[in-house]
mmCIF file as gemmi writes it, N, C-alpha and C atoms, coordinates in Angstrom:
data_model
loop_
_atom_site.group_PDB
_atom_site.id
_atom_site.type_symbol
_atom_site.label_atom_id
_atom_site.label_alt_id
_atom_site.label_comp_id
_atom_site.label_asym_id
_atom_site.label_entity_id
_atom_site.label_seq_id
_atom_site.pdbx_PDB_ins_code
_atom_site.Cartn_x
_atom_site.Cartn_y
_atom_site.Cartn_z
_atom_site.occupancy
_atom_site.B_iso_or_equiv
_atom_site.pdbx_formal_charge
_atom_site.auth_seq_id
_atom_site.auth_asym_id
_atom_site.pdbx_PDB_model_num
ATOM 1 N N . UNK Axp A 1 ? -18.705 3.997 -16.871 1 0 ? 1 A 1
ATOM 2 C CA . UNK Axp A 1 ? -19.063 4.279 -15.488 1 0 ? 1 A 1
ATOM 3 C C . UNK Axp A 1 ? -17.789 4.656 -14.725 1 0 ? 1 A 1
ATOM 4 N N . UNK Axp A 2 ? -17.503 5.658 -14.208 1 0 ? 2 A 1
ATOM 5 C CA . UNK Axp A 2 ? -16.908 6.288 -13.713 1 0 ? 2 A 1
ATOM 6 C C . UNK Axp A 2 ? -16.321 5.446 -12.305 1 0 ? 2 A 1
ATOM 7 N N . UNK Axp A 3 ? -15.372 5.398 -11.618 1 0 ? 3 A 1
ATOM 8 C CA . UNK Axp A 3 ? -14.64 4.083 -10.515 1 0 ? 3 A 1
ATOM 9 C C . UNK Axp A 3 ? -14.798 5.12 -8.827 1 0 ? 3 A 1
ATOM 10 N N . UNK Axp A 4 ? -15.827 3.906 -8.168 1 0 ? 4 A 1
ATOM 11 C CA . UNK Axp A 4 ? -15.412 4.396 -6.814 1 0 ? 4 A 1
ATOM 12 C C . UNK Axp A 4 ? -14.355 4.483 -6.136 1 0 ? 4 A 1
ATOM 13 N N . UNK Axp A 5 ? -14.173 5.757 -5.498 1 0 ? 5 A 1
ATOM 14 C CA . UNK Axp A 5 ? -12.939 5.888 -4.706 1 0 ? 5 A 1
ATOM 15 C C . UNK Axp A 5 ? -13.359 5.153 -2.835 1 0 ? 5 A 1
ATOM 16 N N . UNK Axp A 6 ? -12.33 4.124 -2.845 1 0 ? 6 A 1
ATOM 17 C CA . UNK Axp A 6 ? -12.389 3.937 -1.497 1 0 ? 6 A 1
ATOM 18 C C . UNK Axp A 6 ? -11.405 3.536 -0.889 1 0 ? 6 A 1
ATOM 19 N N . UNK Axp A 7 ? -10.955 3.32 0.573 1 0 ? 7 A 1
ATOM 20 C CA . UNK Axp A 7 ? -9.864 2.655 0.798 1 0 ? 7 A 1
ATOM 21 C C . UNK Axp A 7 ? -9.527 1.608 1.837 1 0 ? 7 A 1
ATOM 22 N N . UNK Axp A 8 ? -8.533 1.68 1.499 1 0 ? 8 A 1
ATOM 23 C CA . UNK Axp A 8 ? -7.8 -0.367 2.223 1 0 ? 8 A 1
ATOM 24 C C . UNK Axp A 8 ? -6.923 -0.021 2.974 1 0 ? 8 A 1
ATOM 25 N N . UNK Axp A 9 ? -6.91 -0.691 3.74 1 0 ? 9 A 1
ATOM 26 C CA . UNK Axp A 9 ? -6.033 -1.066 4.821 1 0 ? 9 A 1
ATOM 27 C C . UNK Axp A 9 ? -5.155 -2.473 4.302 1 0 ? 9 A 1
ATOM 28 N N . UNK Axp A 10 ? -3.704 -2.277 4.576 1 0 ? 10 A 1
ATOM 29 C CA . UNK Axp A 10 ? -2.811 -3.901 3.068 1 0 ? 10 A 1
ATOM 30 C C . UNK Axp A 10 ? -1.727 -4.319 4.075 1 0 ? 10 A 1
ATOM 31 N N . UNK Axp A 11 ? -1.763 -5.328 4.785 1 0 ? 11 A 1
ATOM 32 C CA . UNK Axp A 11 ? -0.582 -5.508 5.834 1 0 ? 11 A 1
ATOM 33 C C . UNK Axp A 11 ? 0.604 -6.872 4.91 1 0 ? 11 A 1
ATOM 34 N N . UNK Axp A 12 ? 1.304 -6.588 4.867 1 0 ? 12 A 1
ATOM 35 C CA . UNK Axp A 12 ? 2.331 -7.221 4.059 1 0 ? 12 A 1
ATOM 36 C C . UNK Axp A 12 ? 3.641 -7.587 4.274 1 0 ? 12 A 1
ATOM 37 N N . UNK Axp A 13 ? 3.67 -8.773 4.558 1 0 ? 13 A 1
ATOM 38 C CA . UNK Axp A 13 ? 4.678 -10.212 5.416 1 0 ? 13 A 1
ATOM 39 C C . UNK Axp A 13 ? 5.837 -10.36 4.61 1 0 ? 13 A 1
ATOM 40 N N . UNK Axp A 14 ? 6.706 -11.052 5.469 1 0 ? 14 A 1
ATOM 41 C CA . UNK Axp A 14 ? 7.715 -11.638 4.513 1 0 ? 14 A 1
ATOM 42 C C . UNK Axp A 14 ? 9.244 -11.084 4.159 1 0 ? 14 A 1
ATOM 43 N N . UNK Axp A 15 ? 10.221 -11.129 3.594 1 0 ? 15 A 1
ATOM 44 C CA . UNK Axp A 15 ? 10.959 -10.212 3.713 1 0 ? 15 A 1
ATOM 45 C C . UNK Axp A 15 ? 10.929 -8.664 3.605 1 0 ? 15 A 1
ATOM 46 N N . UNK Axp A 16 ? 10.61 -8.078 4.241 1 0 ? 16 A 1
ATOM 47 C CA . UNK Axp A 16 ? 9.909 -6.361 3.23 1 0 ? 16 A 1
ATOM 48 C C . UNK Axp A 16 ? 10.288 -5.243 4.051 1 0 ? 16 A 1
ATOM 49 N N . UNK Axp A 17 ? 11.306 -5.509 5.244 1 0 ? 17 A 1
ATOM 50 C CA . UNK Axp A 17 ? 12.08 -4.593 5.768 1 0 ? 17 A 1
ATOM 51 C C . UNK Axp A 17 ? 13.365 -4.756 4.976 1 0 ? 17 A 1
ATOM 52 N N . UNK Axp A 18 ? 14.393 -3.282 5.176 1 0 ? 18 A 1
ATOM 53 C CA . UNK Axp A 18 ? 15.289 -3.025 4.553 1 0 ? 18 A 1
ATOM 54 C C . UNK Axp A 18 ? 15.603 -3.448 3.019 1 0 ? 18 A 1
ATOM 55 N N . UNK Axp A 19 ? 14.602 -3.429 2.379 1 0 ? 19 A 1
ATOM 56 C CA . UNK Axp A 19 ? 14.572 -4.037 0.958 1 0 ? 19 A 1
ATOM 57 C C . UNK Axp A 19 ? 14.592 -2.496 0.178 1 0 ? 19 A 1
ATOM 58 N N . UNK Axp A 20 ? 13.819 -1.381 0.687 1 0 ? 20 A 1
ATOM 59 C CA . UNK Axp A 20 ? 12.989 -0.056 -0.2 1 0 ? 20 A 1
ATOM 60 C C . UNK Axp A 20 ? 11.681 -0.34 -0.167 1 0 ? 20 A 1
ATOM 61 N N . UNK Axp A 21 ? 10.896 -1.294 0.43 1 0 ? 21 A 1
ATOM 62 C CA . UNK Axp A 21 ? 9.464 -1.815 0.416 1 0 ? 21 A 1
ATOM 63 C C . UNK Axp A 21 ? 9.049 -0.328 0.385 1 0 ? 21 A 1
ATOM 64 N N . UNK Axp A 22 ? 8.994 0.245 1.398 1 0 ? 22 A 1
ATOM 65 C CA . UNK Axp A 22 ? 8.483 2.04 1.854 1 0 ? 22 A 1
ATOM 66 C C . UNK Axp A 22 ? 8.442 2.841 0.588 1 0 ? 22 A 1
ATOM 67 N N . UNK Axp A 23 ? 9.485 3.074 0.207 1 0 ? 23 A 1
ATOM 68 C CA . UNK Axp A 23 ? 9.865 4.222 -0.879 1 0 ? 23 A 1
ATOM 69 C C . UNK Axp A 23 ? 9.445 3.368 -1.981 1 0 ? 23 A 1
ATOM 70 N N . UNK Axp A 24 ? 9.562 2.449 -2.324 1 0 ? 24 A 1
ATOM 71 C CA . UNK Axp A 24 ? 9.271 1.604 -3.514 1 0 ? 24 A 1
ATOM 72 C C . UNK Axp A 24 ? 7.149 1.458 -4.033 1 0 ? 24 A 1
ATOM 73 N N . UNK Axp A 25 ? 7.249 1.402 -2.195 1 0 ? 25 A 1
ATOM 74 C CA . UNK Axp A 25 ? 5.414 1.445 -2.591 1 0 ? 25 A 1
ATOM 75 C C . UNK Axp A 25 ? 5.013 2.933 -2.344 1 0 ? 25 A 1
ATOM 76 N N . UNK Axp A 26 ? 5.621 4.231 -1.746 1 0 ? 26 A 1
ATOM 77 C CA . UNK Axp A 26 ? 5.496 5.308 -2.022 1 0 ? 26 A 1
ATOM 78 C C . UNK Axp A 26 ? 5.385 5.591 -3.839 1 0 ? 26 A 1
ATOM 79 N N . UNK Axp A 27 ? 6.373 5.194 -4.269 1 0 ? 27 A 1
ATOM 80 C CA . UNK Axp A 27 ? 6.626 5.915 -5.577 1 0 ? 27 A 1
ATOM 81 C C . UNK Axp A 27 ? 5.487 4.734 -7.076 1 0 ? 27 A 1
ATOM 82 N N . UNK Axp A 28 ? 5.283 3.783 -6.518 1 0 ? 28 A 1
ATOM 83 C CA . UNK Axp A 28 ? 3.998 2.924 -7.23 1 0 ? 28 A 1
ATOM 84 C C . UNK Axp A 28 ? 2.839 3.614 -7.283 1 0 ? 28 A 1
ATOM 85 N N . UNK Axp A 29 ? 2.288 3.898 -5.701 1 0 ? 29 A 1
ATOM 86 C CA . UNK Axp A 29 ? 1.236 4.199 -5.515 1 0 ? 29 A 1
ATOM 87 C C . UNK Axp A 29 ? 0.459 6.084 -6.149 1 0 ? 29 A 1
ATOM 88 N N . UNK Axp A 30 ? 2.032 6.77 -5.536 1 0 ? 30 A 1
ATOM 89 C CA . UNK Axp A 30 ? 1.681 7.835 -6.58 1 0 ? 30 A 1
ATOM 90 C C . UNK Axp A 30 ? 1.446 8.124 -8.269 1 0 ? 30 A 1
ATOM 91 N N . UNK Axp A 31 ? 1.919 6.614 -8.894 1 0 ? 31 A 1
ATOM 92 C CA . UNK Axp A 31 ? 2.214 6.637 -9.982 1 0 ? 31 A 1
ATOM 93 C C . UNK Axp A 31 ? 0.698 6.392 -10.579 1 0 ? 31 A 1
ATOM 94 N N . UNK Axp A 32 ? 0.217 5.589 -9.453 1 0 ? 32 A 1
ATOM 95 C CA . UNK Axp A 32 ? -1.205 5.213 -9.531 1 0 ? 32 A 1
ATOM 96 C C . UNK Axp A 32 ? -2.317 5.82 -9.339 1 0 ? 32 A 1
ATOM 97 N N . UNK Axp A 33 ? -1.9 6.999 -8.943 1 0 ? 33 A 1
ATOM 98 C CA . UNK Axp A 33 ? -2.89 8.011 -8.56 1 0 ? 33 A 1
ATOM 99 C C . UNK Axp A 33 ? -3.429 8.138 -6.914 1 0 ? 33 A 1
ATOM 100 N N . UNK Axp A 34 ? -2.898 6.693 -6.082 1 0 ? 34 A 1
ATOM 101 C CA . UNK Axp A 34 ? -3.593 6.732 -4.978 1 0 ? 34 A 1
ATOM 102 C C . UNK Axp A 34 ? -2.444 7.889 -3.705 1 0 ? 34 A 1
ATOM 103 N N . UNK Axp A 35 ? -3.415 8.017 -2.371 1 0 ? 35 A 1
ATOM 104 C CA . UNK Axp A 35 ? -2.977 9.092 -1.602 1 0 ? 35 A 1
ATOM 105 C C . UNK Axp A 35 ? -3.116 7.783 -0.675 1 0 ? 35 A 1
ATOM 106 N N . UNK Axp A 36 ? -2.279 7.941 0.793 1 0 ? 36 A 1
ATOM 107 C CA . UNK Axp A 36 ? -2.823 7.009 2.025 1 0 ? 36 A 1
ATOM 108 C C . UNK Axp A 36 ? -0.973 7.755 2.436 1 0 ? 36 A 1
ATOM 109 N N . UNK Axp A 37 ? -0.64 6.386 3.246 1 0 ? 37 A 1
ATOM 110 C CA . UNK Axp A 37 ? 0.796 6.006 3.754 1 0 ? 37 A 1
ATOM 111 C C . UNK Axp A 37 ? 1.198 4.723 3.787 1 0 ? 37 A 1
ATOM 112 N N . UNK Axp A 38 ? 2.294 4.723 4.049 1 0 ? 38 A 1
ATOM 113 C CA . UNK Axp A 38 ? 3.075 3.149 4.211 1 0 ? 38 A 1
ATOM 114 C C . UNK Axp A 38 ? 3.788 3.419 5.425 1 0 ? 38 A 1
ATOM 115 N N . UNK Axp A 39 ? 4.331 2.558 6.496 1 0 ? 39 A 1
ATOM 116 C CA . UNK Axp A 39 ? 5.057 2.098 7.208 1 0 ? 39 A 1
ATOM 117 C C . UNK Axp A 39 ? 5.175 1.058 8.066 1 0 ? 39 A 1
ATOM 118 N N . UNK Axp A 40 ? 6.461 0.495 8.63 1 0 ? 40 A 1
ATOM 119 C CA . UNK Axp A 40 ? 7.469 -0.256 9.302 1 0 ? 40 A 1
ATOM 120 C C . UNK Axp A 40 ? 6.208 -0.879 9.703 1 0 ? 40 A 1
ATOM 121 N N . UNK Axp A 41 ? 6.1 -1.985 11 1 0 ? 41 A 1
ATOM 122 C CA . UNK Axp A 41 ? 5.737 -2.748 11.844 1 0 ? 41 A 1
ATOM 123 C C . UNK Axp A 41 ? 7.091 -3.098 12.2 1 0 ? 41 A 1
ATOM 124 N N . UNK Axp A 42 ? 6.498 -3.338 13.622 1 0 ? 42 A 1
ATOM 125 C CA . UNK Axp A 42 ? 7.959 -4.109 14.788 1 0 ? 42 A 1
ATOM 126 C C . UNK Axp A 42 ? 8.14 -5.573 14.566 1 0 ? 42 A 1
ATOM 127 N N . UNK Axp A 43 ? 7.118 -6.13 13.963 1 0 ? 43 A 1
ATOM 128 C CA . UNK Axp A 43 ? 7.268 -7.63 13.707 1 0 ? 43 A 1
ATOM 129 C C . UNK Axp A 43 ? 7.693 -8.347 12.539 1 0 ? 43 A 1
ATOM 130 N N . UNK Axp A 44 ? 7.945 -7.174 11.415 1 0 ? 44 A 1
ATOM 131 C CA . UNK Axp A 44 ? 9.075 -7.364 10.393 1 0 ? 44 A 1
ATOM 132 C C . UNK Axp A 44 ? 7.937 -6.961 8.858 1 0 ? 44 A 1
ATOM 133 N N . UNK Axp A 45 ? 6.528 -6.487 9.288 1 0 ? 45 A 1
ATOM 134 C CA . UNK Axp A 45 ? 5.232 -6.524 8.183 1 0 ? 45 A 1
ATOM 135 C C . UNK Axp A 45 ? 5.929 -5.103 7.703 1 0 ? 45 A 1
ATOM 136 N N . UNK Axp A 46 ? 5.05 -4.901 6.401 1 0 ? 46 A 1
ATOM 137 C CA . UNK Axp A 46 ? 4.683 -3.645 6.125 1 0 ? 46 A 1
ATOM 138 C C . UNK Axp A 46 ? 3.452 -3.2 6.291 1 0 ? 46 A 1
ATOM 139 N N . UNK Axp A 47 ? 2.855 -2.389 6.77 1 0 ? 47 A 1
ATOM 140 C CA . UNK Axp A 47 ? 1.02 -2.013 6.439 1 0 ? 47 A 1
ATOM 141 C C . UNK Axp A 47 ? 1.042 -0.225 5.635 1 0 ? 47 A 1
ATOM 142 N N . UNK Axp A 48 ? 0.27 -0.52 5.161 1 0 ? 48 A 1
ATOM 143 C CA . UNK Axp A 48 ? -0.165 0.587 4.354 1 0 ? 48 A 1
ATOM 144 C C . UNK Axp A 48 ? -1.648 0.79 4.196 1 0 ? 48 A 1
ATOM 145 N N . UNK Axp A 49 ? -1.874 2.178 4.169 1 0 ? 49 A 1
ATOM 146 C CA . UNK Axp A 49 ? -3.745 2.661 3.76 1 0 ? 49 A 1
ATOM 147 C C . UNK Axp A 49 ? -3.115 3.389 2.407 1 0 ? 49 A 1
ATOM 148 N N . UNK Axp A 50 ? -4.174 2.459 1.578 1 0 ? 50 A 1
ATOM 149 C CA . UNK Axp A 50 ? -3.847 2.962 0.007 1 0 ? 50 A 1
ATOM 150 C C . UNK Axp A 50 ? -5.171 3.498 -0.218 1 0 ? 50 A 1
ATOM 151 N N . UNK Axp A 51 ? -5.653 4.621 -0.795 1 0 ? 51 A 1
ATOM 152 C CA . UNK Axp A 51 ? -7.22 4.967 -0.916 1 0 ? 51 A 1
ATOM 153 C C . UNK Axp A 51 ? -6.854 5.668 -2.572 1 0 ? 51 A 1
ATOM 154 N N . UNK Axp A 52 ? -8.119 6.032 -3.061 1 0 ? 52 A 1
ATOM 155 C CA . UNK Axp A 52 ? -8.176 5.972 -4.23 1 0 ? 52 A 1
ATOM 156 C C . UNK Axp A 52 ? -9.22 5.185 -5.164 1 0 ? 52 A 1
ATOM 157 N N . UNK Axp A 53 ? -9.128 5.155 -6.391 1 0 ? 53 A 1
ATOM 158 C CA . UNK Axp A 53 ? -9.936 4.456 -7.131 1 0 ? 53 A 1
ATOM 159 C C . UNK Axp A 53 ? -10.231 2.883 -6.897 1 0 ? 53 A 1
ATOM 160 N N . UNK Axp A 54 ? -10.587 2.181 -7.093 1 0 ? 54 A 1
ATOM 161 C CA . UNK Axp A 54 ? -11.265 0.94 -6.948 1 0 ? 54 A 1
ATOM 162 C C . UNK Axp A 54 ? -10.024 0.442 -7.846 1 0 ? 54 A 1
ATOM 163 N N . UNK Axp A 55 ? -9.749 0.534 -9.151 1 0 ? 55 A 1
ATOM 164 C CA . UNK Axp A 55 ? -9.209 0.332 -10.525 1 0 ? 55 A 1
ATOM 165 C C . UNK Axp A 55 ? -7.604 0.463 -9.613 1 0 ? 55 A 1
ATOM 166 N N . UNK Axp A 56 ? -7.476 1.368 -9.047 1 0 ? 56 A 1
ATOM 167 C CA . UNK Axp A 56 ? -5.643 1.795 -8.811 1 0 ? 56 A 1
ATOM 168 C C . UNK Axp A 56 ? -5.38 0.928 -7.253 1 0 ? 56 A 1
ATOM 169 N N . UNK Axp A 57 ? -6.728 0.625 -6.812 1 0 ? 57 A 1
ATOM 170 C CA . UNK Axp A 57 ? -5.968 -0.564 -5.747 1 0 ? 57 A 1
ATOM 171 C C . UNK Axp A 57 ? -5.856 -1.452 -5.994 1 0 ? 57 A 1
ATOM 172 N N . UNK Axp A 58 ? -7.088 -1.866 -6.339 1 0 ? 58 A 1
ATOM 173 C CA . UNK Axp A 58 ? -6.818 -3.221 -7.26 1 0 ? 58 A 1
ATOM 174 C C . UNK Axp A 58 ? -5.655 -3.928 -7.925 1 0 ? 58 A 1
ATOM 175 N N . UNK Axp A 59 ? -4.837 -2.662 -8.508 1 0 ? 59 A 1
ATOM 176 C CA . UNK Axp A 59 ? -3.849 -2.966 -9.424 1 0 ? 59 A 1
ATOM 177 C C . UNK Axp A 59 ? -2.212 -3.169 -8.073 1 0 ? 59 A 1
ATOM 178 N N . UNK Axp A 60 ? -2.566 -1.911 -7.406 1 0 ? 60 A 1
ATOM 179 C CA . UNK Axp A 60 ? -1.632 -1.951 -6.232 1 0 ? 60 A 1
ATOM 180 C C . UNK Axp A 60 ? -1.251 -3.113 -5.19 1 0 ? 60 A 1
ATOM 181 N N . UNK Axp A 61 ? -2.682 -3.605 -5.134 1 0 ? 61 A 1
ATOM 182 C CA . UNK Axp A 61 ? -2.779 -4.752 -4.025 1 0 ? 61 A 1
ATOM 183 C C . UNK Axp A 61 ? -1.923 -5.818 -5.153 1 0 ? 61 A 1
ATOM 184 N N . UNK Axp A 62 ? -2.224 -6.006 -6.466 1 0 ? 62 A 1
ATOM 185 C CA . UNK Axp A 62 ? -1.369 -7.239 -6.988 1 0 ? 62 A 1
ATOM 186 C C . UNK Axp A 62 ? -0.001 -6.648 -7.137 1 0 ? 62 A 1
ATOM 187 N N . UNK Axp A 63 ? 0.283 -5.493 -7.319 1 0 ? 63 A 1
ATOM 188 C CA . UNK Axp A 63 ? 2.12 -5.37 -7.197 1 0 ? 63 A 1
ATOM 189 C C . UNK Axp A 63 ? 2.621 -5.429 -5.758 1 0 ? 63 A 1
ATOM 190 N N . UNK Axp A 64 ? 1.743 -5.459 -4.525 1 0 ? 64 A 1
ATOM 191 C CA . UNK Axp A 64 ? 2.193 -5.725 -3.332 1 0 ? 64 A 1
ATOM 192 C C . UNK Axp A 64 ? 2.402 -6.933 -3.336 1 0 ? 64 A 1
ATOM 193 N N . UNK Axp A 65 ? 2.105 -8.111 -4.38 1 0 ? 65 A 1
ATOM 194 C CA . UNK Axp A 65 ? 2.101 -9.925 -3.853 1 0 ? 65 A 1
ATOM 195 C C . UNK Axp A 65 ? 3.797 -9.795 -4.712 1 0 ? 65 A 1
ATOM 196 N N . UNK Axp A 66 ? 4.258 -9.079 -5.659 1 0 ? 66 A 1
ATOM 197 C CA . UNK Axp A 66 ? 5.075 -9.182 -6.142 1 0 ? 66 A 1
ATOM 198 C C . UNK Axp A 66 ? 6.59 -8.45 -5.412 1 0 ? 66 A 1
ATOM 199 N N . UNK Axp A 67 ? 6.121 -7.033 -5.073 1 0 ? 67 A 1
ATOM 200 C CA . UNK Axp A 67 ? 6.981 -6.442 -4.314 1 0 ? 67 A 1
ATOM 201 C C . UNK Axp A 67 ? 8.015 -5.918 -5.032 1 0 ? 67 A 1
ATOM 202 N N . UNK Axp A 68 ? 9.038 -4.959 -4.369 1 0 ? 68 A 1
ATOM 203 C CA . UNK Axp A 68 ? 10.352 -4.463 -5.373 1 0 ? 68 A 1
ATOM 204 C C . UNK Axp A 68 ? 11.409 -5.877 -5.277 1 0 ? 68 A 1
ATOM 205 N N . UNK Axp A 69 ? 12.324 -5.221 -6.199 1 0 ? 69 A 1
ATOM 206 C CA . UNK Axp A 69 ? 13.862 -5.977 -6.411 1 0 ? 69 A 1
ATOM 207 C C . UNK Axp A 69 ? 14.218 -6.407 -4.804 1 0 ? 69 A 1
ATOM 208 N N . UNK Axp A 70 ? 14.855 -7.468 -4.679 1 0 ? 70 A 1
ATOM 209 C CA . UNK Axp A 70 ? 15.488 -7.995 -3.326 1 0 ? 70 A 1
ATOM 210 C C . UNK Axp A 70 ? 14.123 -8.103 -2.105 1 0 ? 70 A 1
ATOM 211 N N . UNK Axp A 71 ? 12.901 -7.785 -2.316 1 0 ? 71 A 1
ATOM 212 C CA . UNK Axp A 71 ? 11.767 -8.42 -1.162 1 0 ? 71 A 1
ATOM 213 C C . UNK Axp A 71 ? 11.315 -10.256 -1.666 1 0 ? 71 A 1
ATOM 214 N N . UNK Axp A 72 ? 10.806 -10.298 -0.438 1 0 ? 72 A 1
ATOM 215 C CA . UNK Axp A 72 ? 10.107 -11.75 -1.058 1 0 ? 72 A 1
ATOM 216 C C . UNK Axp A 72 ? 8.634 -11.353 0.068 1 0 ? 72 A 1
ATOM 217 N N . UNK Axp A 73 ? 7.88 -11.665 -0.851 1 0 ? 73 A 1
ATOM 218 C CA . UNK Axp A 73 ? 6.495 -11.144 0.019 1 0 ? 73 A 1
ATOM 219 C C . UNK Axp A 73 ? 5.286 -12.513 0.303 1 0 ? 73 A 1
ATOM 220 N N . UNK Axp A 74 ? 5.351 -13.082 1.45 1 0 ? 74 A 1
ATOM 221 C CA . UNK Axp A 74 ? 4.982 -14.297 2.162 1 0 ? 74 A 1
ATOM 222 C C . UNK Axp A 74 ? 3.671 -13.911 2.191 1 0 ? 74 A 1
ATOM 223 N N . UNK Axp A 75 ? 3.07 -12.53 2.471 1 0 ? 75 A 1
ATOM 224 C CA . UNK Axp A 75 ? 1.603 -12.88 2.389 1 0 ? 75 A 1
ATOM 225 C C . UNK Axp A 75 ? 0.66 -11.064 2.479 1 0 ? 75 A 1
ATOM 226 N N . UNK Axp A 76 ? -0.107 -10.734 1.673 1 0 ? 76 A 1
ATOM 227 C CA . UNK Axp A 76 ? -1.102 -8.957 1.24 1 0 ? 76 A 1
ATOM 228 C C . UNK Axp A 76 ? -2.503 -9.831 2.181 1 0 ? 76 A 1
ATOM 229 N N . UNK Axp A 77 ? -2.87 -9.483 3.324 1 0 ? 77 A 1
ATOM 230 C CA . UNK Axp A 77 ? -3.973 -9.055 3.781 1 0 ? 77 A 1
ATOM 231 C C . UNK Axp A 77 ? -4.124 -8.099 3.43 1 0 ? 77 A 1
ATOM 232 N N . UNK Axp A 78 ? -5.352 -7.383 3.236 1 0 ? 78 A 1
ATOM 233 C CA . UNK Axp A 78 ? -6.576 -6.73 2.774 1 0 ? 78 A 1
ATOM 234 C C . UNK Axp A 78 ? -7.828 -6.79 3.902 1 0 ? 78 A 1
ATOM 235 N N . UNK Axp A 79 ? -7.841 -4.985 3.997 1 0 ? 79 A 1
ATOM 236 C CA . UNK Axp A 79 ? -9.126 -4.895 4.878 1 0 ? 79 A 1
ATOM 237 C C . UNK Axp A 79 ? -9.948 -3.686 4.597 1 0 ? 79 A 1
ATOM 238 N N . UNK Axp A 80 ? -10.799 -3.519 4.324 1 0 ? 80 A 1
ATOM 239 C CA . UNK Axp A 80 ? -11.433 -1.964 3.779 1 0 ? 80 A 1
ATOM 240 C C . UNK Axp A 80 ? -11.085 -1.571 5.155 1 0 ? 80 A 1
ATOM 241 N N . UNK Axp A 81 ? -11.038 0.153 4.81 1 0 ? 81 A 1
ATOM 242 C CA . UNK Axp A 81 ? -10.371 1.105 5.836 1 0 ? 81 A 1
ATOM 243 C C . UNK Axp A 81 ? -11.647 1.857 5.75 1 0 ? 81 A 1
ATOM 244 N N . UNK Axp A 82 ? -12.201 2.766 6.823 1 0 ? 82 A 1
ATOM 245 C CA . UNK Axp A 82 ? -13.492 3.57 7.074 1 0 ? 82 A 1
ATOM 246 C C . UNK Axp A 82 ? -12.446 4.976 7.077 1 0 ? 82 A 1
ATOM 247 N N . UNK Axp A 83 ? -12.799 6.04 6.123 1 0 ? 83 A 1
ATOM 248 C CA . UNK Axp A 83 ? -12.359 7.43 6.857 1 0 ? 83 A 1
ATOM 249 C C . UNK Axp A 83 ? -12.777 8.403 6.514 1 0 ? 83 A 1
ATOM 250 N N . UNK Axp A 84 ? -12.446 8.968 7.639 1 0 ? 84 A 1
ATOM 251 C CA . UNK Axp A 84 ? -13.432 10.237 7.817 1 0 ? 84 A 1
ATOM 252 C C . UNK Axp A 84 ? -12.97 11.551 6.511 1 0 ? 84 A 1
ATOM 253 N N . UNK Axp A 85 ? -11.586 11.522 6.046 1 0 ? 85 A 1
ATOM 254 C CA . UNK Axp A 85 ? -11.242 12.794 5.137 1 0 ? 85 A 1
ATOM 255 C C . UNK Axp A 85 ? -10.059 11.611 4.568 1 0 ? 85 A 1
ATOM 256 N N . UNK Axp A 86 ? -10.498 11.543 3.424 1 0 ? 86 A 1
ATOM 257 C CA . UNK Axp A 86 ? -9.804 11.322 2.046 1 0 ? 86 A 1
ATOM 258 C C . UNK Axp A 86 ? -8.301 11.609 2.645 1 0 ? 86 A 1
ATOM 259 N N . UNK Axp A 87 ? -6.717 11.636 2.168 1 0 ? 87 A 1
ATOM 260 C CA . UNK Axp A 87 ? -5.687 11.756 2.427 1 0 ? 87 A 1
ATOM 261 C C . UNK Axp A 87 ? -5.666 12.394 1.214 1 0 ? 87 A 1
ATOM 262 N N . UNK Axp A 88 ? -4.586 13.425 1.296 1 0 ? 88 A 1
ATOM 263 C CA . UNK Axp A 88 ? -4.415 13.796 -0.171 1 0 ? 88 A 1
ATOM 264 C C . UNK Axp A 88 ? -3.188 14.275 -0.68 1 0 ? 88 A 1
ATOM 265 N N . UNK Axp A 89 ? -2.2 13.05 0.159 1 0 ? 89 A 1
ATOM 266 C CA . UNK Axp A 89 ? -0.77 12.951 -0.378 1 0 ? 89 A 1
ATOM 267 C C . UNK Axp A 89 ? -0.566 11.284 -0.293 1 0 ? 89 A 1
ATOM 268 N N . UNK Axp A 90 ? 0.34 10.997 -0.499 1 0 ? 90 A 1
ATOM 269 C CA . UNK Axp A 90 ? 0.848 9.363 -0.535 1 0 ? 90 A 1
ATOM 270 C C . UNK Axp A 90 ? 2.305 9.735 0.59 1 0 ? 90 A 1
ATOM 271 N N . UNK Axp A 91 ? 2.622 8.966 1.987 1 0 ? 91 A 1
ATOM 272 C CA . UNK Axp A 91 ? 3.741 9.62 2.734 1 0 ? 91 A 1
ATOM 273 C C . UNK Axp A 91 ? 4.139 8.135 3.34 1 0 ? 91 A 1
ATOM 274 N N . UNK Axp A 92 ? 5.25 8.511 3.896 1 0 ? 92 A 1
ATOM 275 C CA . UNK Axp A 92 ? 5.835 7.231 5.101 1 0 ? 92 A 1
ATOM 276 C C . UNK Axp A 92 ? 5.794 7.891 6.071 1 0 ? 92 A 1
ATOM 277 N N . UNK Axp A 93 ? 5.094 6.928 6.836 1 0 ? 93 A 1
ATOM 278 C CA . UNK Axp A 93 ? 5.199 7.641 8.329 1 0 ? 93 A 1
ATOM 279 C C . UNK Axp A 93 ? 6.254 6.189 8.81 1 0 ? 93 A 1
ATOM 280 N N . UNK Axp A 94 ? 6.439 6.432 10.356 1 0 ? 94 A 1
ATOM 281 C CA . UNK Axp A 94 ? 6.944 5.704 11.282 1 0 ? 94 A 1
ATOM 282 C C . UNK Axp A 94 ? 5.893 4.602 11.893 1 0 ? 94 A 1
């Protein structure tokens, strides 16, 4: 059976500024096949919309509890995201 594509909304605590959190979950997520963005929060989070297969978030959301080299990641909320047109790059915004 073939995997629904849908997507999440992933807000993610803890040390995960100035680590590469951004570029680090840029270059995962493409690896994974998924399209969305990642960026900053003012309160020190990361959030990201990861969309894609069911199978490639799944897998994404557990390398977000782990994180790159030098993060420590305190806590991956998870929220399904509603949208109107698919994304169909993986980017950092601001």
């Amino acid at each position: 059976m073939p995997d629904r594509y849908n997507a999440v909304r992933v807000r993610i605590s803890g040390k995960v500024q100035g680590v590469g959190f951004r570029m680090w979950t840029r270059d995962e997520a493409v690896r994974l096949g998924l399209t969305g963005w990642v960026r900053n929060e003012r309160d020190g989070a990361v959030v990201a919309l990861i969309a894609g297969s069911d199978t490639a978030i799944s897998t994404m959301i557990e390398r977000f509890s782990r994180g790159p080299a030098g993060s420590s990641v305190a806590g991956v909320e998870t929220e399904a995201a509603q949208l109107e047109k698919m994304p169909t790059d993986f980017g950092i915004t601001r």
